[in-house]
N, C-alpha and C positions, 0 to 999 in steps of 0.2 A: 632489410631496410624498408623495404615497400610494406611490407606489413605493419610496422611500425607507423608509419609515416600516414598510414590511414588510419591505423589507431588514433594518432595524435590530431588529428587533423578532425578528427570526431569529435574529442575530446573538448578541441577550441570552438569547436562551435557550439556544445551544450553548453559551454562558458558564456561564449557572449549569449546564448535565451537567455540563462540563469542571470545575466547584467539585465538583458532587456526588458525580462517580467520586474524584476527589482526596481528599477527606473521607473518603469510604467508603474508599477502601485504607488512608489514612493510621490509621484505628479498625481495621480490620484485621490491623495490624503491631503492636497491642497483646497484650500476654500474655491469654491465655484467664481468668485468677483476676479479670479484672475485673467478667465473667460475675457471679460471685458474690459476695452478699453476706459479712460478715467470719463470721458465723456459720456460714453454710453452710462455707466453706472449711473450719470446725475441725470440724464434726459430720460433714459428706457422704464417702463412701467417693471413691479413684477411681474407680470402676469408675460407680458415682452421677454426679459430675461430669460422665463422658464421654456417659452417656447424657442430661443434660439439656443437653449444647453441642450434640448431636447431634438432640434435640428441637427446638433452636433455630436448626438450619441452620448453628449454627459450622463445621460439621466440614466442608462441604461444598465444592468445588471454590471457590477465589476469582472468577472471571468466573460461576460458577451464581448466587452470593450477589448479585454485582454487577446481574445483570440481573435478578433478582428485587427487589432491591430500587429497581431501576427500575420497576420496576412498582407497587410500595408507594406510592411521591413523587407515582407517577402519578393514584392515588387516593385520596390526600392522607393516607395511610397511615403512621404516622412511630412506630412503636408504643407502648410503655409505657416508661415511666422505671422503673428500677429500685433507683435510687440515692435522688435528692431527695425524691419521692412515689413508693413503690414499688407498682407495680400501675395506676397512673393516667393514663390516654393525654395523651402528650406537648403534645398539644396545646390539652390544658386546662390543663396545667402553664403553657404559655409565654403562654396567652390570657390570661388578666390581667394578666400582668406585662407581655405585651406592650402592652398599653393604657394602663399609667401610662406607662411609655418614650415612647412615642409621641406620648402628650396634652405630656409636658414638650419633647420634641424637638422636637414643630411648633410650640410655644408660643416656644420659644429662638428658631424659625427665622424665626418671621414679625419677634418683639420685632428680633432683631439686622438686620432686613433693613430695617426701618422706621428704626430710629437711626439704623445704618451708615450709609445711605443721607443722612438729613440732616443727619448729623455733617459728611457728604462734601461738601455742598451749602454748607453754614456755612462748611466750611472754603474752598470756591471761591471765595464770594462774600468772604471775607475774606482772601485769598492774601497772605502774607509780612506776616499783622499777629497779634495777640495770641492769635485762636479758631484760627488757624489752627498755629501753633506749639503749641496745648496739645492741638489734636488729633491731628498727630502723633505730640507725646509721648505720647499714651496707643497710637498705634498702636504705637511703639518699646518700650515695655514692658510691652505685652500680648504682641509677641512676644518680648521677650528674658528675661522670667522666666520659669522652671519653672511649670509649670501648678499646682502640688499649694501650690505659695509663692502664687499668684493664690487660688487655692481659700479656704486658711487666711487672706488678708488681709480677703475678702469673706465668710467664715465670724465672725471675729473682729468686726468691724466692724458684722455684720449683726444680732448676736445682743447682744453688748454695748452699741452702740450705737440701735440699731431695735428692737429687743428681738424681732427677731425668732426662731422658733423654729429653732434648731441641727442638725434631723434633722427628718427626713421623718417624719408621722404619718400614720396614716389616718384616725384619727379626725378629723384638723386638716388634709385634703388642698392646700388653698387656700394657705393664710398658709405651712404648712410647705416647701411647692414654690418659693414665692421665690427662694429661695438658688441651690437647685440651678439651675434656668432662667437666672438670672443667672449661674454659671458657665457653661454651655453657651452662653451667647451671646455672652459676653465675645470670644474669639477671633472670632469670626464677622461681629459688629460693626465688630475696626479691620479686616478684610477690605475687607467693604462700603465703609466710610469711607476707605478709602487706596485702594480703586479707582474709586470714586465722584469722587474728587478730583481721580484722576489724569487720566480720561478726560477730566471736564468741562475742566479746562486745556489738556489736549489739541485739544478741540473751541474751546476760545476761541481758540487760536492759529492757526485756518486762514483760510483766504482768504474763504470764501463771510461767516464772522462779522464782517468786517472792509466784506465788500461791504454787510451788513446795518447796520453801523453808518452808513457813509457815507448808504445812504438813506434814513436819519433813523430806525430803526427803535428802540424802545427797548431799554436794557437790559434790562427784565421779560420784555420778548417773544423778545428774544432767548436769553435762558435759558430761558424755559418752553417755546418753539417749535422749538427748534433744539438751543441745547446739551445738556439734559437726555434730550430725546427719542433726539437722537443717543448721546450715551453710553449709556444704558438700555440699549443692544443688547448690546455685548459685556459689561457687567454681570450681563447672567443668565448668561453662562458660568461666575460664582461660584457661581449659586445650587446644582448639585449637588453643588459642592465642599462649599459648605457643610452640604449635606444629611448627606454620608458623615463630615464633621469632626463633625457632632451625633451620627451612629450610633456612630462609634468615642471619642467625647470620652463620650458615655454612662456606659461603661464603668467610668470612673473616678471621675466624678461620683456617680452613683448606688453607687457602694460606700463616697466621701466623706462622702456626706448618709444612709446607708443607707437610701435610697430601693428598694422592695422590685419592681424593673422585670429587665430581660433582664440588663443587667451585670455586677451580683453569679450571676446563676441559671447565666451562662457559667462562667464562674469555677467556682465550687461544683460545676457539672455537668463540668469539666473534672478537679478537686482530688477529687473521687469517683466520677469515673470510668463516668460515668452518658451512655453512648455516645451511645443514642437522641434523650438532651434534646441532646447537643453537635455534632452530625450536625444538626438540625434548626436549630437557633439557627444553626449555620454556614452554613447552606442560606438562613436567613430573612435574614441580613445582606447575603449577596452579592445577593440581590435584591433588596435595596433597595436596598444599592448602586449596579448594572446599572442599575436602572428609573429611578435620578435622573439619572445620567449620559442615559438615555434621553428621559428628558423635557423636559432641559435643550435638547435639541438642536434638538426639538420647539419648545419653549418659544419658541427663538430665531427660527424661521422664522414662528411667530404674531408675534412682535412686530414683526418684519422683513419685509414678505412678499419685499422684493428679495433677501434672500439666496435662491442658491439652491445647495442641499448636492448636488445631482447636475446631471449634463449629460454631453452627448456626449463627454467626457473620460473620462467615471466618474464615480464620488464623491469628496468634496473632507473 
């Protein structure tokens, strides 16, 4: 396992260079007038412009830039925004927002792993009867509507109905986070619950549960002992799926509920052209990304210790 685990753990980090170089050329292949602000463009000479690209290493060979700014990421160096907060390291920009992001995503992540999960359990224990059919149907149309029609029914609903509040506040961070969490963990929920399902039926239909029945073992103990346990394994193979569906479902939520976290700050730092916060956010996504897919793996061998991800083959 420890060999493994530094394998992979190698592996993620040539991922995020391999994002990092990608990002950095792809900002690179933008027009120079992004440099500057709209005022500057009309006041500043050329002759002005050239010499502040040139202050700022624009001008300089593309692999010089590149490995220098290897060396920035390397010392957690990711400079100023100049767009959103102009003058203000990027890193204080993205630290708050990234902590509301964060508090609702793992908040989505645990809620939807906890129902998923005993939506899926409900529905086994009731296979081909009334819970079982309506749990479906909410897996069937959590996936076949448009997410923004999910959004607006649970917006509508929540506000007129609950009274709860419509948009994210700070002053009201608690009551006003409802909403959005509950979109975020909508998809992630019928997940859980249509793999939850699927497994546990799967585990009831093999030979060893059938040899458990015959020697008198009970139903309880056989779902608690056996089926449950048994499926819970390939179950966390959702859980980093579900990790990256909350980093990228973010996105849209929090610009839905103007929830003031990374989503909108992409966006904005993309739409104004504010390289250093868009470089940075892009750096921060793929690794968490990278790190759930990583831990998932992990995950799986703690829960499992029989799997085993390497052998005299290779890796599996």
């Amino acid at each position: 396992m420890f060999k493994y685990t530094i394998k992979r753990l190698l592996q993620s980090l040539v991922t995020v260079l391999v994002v990092v170089t990608i990002v950095f050329l792809l900002m690179r292949m933008l027009p120079t007038d992004y440099f500057f602000t709209e005022d500057q463009l009309i006041h500043l000479t050329e002759e002005q412009k050239q010499e502040q690209l040139q202050a700022a290493g624009l001008l300089d060979p593309v692999p010089e830039q590149l490995v220098r700014y290897y060396g920035q990421v390397l010392h957690f160096d990711f400079g100023e925004s100049r767009r959103i907060q102009s003058g203000v390291d990027v890193t204080k920009v993205i630290g708050s927002k990234f902590t509301v992001s964060m508090k609702l995503g793992c908040t989505a992540l645990i809620i939807a792993l906890f129902v998923g999960v005993l939506i899926g359990i409900i529905q086994t224990l009731n296979k081909d009867r009334l819970l079982d059919h309506v749990g479906t149907a909410y897996t069937v149309f959590v996936n076949a509507v448009p997410s923004l029609v999910s959004y607006s029914l649970v917006l509508v609903f929540g506000s007129k109905v609950l009274g709860l509040p419509p948009l994210y506040s700070t002053r009201n961070p608690g009551e006003s986070s409802i909403l959005p969490i509950v979109c975020l963990a909508l998809a992630s929920i019928a997940s859980y619950a249509l793999w939850t399902r699927r497994y546990m039926v799967d585990e009831l239909n093999k030979d060893y549960i059938r040899l458990a029945r015959v020697k008198g073992m009970s139903s309880g103990s056989i779902m608690v002992k056996h089926v449950f346990k048994n499926a819970f394994v390939p179950l966390v193979q959702q859980i980093p799926a579900s990790f990256l569906y909350t980093i990228g479902g973010s996105l849209l939520v929090e610009r839905f509920f103007s929830v003031p976290g990374m989503g909108p700050l992409l966006t904005d730092s993309i739409i104004r052209y504010d390289v250093n916060v868009v470089q940075t956010l892009a750096i921060l996504y793929a690794t968490l990304g990278i790190m759930g897919v990583f831990l998932g793996d992990i995950l799986m061998m703690l829960v499992d210790p029989r799997i085993k991800l390497t052998g005299r083959g290779g890796t599996r």
